[in-house]
C-alpha positions in Angstrom: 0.0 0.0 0.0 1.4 3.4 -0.8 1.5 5.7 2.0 0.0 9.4 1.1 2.5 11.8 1.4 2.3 14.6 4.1 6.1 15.0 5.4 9.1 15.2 3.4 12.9 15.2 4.4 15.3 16.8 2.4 19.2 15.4 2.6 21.6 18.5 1.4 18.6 20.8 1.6 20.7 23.8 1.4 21.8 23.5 -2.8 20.2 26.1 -5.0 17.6 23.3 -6.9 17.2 21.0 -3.4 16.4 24.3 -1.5 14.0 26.0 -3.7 11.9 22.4 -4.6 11.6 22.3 -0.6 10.3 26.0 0.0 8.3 25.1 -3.3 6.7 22.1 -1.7 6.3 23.7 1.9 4.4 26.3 -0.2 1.9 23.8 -1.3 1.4 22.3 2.0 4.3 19.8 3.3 5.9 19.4 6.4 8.7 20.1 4.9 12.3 19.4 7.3 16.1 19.2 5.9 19.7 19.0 7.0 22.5 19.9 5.2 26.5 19.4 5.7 27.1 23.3 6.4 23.9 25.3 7.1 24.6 29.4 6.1 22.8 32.3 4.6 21.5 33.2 2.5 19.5 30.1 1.8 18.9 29.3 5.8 17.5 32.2 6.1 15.8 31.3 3.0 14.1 28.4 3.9 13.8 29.1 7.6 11.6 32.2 6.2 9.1 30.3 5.3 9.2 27.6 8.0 11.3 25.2 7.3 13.3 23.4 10.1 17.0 22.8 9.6 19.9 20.8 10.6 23.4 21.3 10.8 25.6 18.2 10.0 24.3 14.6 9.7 23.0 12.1 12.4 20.7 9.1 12.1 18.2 11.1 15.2 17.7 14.0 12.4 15.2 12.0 10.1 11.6 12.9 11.2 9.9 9.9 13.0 6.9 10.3 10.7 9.0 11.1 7.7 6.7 10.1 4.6 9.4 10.5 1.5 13.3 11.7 1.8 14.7 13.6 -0.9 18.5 12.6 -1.6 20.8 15.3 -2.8 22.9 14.3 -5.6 26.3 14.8 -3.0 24.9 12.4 -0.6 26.7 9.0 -0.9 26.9 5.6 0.8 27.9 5.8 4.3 26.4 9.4 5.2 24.8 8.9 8.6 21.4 9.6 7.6 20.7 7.8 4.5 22.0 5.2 6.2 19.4 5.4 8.6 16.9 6.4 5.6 18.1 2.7 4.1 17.8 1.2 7.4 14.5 1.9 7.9 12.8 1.4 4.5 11.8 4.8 4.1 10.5 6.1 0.7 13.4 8.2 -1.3 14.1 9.6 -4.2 15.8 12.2 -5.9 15.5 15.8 -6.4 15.0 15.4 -10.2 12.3 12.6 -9.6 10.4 14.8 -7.0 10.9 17.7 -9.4 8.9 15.4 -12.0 6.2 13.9 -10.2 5.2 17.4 -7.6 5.7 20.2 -10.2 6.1 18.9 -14.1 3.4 16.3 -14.9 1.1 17.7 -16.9 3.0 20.7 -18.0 4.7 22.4 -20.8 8.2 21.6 -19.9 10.8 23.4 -21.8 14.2 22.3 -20.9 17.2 24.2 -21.8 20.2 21.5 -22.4 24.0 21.5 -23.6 27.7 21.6 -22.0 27.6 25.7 -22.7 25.1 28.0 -22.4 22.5 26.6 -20.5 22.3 29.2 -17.8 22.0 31.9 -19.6 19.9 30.5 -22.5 17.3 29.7 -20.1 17.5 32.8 -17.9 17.0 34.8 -21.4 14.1 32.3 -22.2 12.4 32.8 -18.8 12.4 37.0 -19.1 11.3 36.8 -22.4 8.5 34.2 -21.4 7.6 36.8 -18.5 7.5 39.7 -21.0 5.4 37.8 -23.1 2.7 37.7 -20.2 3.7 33.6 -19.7 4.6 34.0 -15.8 6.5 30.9 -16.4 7.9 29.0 -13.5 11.7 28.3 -13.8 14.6 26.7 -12.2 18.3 27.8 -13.5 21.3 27.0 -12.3 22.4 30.5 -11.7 21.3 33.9 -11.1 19.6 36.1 -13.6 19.8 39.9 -12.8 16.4 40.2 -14.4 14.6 37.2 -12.2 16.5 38.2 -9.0 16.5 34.1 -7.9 17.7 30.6 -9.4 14.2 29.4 -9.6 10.8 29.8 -8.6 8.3 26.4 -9.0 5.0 28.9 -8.6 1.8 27.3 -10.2 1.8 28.1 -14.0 1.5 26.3 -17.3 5.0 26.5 -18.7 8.4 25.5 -16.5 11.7 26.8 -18.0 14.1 24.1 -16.3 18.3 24.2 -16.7 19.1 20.7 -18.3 21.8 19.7 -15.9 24.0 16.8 -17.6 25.2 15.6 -14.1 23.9 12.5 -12.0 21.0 12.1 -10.3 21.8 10.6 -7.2 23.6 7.8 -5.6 21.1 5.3 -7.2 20.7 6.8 -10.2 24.2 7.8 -12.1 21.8 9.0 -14.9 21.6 12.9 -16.6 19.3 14.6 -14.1 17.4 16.1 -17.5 16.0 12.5 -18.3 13.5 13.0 -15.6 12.3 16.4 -16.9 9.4 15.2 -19.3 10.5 17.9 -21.7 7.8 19.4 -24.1 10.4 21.7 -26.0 14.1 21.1 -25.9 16.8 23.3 -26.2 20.4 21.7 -27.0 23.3 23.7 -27.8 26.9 22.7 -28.3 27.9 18.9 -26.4 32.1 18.5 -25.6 33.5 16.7 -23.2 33.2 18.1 -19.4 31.7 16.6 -16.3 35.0 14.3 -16.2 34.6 13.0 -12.7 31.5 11.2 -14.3 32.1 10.9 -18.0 35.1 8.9 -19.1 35.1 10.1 -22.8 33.1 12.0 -25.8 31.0 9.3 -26.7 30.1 9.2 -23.0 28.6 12.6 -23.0 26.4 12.1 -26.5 25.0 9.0 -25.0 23.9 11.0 -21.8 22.1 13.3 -24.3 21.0 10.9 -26.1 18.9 10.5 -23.2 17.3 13.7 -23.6 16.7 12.8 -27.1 14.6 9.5 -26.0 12.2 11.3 -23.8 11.6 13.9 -26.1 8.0 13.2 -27.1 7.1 13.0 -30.9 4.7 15.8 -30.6 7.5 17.4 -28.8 9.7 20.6 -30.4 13.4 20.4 -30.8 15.8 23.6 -31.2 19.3 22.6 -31.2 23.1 23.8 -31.9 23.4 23.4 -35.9 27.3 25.1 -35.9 28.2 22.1 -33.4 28.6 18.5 -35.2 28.0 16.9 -31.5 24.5 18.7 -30.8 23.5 17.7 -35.0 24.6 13.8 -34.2 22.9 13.7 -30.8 20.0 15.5 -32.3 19.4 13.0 -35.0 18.2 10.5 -32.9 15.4 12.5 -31.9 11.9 10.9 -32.9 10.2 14.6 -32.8 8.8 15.9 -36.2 9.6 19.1 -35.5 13.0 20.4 -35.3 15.0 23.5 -35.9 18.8 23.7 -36.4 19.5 27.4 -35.1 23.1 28.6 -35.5 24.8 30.9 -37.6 26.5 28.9 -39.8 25.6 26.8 -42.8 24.6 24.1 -41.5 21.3 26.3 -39.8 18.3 25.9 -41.4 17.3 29.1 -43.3 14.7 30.4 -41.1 16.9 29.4 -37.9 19.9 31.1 -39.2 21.4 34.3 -37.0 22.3 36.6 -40.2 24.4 39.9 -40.5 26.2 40.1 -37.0 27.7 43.6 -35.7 29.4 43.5 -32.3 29.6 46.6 -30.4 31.4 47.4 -27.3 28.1 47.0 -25.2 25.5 45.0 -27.3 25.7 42.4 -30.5 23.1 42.4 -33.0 21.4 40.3 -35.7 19.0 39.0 -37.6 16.6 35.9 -37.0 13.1 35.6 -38.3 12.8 38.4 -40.3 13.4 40.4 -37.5 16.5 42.7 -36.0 17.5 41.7 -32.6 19.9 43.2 -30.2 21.3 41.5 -27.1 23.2 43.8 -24.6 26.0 40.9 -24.0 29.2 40.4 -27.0 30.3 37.6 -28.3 28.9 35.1 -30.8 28.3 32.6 -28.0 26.0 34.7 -27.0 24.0 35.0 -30.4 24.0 31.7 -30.8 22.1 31.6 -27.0 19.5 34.6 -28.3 18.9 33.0 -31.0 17.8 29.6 -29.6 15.7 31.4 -27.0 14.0 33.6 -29.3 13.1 30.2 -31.4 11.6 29.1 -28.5 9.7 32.0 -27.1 8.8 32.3 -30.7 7.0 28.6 -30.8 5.3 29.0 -27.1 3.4 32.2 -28.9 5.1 35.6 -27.6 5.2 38.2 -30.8 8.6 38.9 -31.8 8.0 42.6 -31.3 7.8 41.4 -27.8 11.3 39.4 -27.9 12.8 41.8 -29.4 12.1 44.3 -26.6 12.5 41.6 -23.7 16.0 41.0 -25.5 17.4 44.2 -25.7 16.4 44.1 -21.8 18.1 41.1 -20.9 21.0 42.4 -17.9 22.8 38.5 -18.1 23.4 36.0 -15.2 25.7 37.0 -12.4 29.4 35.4 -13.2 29.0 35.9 -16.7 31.2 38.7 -18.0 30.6 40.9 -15.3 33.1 44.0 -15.2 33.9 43.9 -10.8 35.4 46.9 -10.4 38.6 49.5 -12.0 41.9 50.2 -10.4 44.7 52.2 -12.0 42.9 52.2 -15.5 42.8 48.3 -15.2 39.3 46.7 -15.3 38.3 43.5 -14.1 36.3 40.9 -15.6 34.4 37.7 -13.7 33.5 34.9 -15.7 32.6 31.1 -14.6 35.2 29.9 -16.8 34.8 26.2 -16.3 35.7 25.0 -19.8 38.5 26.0 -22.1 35.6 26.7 -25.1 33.9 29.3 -22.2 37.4 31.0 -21.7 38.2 31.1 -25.6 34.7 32.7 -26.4 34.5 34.9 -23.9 38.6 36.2 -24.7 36.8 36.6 -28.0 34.2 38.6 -27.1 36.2 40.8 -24.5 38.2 42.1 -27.9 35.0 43.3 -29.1 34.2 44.7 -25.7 36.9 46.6 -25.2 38.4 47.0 -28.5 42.0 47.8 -28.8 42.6 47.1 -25.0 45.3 44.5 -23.8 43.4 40.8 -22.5 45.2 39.1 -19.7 43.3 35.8 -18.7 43.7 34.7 -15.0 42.9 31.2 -14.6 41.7 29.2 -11.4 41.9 25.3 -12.4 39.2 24.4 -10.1 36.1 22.3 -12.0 36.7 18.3 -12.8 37.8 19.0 -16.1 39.6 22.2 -15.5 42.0 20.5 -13.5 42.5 17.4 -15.4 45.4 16.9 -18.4 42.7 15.8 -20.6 42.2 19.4 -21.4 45.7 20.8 -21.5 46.0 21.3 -25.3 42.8 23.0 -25.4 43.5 25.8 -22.5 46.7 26.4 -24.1 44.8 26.9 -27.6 42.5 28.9 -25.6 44.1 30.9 -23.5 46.2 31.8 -26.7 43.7 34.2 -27.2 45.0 36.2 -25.1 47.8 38.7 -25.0 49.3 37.0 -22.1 48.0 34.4 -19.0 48.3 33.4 -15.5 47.3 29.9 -14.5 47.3 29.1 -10.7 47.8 25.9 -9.2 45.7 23.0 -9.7 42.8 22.6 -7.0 43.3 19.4 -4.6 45.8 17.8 -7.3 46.3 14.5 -5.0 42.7 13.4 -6.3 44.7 12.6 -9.6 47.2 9.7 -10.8 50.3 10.6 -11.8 50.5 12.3 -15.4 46.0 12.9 -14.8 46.9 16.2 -13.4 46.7 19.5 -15.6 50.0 21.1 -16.2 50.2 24.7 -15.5 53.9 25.2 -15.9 53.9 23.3 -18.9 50.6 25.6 -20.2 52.6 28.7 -19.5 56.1 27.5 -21.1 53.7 26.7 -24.4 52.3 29.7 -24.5 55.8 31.6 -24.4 56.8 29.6 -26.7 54.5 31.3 -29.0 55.2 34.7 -27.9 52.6 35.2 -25.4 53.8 36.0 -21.8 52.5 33.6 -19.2 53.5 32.4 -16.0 52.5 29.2 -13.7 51.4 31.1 -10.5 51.2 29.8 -6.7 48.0 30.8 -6.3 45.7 34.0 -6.1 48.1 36.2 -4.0 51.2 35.5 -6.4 48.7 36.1 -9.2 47.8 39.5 -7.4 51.3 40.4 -7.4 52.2 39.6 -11.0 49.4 41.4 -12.5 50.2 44.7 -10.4 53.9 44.2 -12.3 52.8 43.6 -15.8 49.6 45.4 -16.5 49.2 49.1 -17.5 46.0 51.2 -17.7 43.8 50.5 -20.5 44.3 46.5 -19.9 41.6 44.5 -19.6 42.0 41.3 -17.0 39.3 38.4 -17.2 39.3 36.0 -13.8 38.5 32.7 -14.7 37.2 30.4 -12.4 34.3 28.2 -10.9 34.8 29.0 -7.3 36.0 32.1 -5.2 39.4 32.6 -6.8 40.9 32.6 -3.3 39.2 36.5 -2.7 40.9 37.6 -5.4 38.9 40.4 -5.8 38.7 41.5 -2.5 43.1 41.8 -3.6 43.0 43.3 -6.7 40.4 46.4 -6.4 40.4 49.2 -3.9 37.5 49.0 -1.0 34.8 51.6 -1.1 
């Protein structure tokens, strides 16, 4: 007999998706109770807002007597103290993405935004222009959109705009977390190799999508990356009648096809649909995300008058080319930065920024594959972009067999080798120091990386 469902646990409550699916479900009536390794604003004070009991650290005596289901966050692993007890006991669990599916998507018009880059913002543009359009679509995104103020919101409403994360689900479950999403409309832009704690190899990665390709209904919509051979193989298995190959190359179909680019300094524009567009962020990564978006906002029914306004709007996602701060005539660039294609385009798109200005690229090896020796011929192509580089020291480097490791030394002698200066730092305060040596006003520095950069900025720019 299955028990109805009144209380719900939530094991590593405190991520961005696991904390807003439990303020989601309190919201529509659950008991709703959680722990979490390391309990901090601002999502405690998130979730204890709207009534939510936490607990700090993990013990058997924190799962609720009366528990109904437990929620596993995709951290929590064999031997953690409470779903060992959860295990014990015979409770009901499952995983975020599976509680995602069966409280808040059934019956829906899903629209998942999928793909190794782009995702974040290609669904945080989707979402405003979905609003715009009078949609009031609920949304969950891996980041944080200026214009939506929040990583997600699960309110009541027809259309969900959900980030198609490519990572596991859960302990049980080392499937893509998108194959539970029961997509309507999928977005997939360009598939490489990333994720390398979990994906041995290329043809790993298309197979994961390949799951996003089987659930994809027939009456379902696909818009995907034409300029990427990956995205067009993966996409070909997709039993949906109706696709469209957006890009801006010639593999696009006609009416997908971004046409006449012009970068500016603050905004790139183009034309799709008949239609000019403008979208205040550079960079033909960036086009190629508008364009997909505006595809889709196109097919749920907004006018393109109205995406075209909601588009020139569009302030971008926190961590995404965002100019920190000036000092001495030097300004300072944040980017995520966890793949060497996100640090080549956005090098790119920093020359049309800031046109004739000197690019430094500061580099914290921090993600999976950021710190693995898989990539190193590609951050060296990348970073060769630049006028010159900085690469710090590989994060936790003893998780790695000898030879797995990324080289940073061996990056920076590369790059001298082809005239660009670079130098293997120590880490963010030797970086600090170098850059005070070698830049000069007018320079333009982009900081690359997935985490905190050691406070880097907290070194580099004055304090108001």
């Amino acid at each position: 007999m299955i028990k109805p469902v009144r209380h719900v646990h939530f094991l590593g409550i405190c991520g961005t998706a696991m904390g807003a699916v439990a303020a989601a479900m309190k919201e529509q009536g659950f008991t709703v109770t959680g722990s979490d390794e390391k309990v901090f604003p601002p999502m405690s004070d998130f979730l204890r807002g709207r009534g939510i009991a936490l607990k700090e650290g993990y013990c058997a005596a924190n799962i609720p007597g009366d528990a109904d289901l437990v929620v596993v966050g995709n951290a929590i692993g064999r031997g953690n103290a409470e779903l060992e007890e959860v295990l014990n006991r015979r409770l009901a669990y499952q995983s975020m993405p599976e509680t995602l599916r069966n409280f808040f998507l059934r019956g829906r018009r899903n629209l998942v935004v999928a793909g190794t880059h782009g995702k974040t913002t290609t669904a945080a543009m989707l979402t405003h222009i979905l609003r715009s359009g009078g949609l009031n679509p609920a949304f969950m995104i891996g980041g944080i959109a200026e214009d939506l103020g929040k990583g997600a919101s699960l309110h009541d409403s027809e259309t969900v705009v959900i980030e198609g994360d490519e990572y596991d689900t859960a302990f049980f479950d080392k499937g893509p977390k998108f194959a539970h999403y029961l997509p309507s409309l999928a977005i997939l832009n360009a598939v490489e190799l990333d994720q390398m704690d979990i994906y041995a190899d290329l043809a790993a990665v298309k197979k994961a999508f390949g799951l996003l390709m089987r659930v994809l209904p027939e009456n379902g919509v696909l818009i995907f990356n034409a300029d990427d051979p990956n995205s067009r193989e993966v996409a070909a298995a997709s039993r949906t009648k109706l696709k469209f190959a957006a890009g801006l190359g010639p593999a696009a179909d006609e009416k997908s096809r971004a046409t006449d680019l012009h970068h500016e300094p603050e905004a790139s524009h183009f034309t799709l649909l008949g239609t000019r567009f403008s979208v205040p962020m550079v960079g033909e990564i960036y086009v190629r995300n508008a364009a997909m978006a505006i595809l889709a906002a196109h097919h749920c029914g907004v006018p393109l008058d109205v995406v075209q306004r909601a588009l020139a709007a569009f302030r971008g996602v926190l961590r995404r080319q965002v100019l920190r701060g000036e000092r001495d005539g030097v300004r300072f660039i944040e980017d995520f930065g966890k793949h060497p294609t996100n640090i080549r385009e956005t090098i790119k798109a920093l020359r049309h920024r800031f046109p004739g200005a000197r690019v430094w690229a500061a580099v914290d090896p921090r993600s999976n594959t950021m710190c693995r020796a898989a990539i190193q011929h590609d951050l060296t192509n990348a970073l060769a972009h630049a006028d010159g580089a900085l690469i710090g020291p590989v994060d936790r480097p003893e998780r790695f067999g000898p030879g797995a490791a990324l080289d940073p030394a061996g990056i920076a002698r590369d790059l001298n080798a082809q005239g660009r200066r670079a130098f293997s730092e120590s880490g963010p305060d030797a970086i600090v120091t170098r850059l005070r040596e070698i830049t000069q006003p007018g320079d333009v520095v982009a900081l690359f990386s997935s985490g905190s950069f050691g406070g880097i900025y907290e070194k580099l720019l004055p304090r108001e």
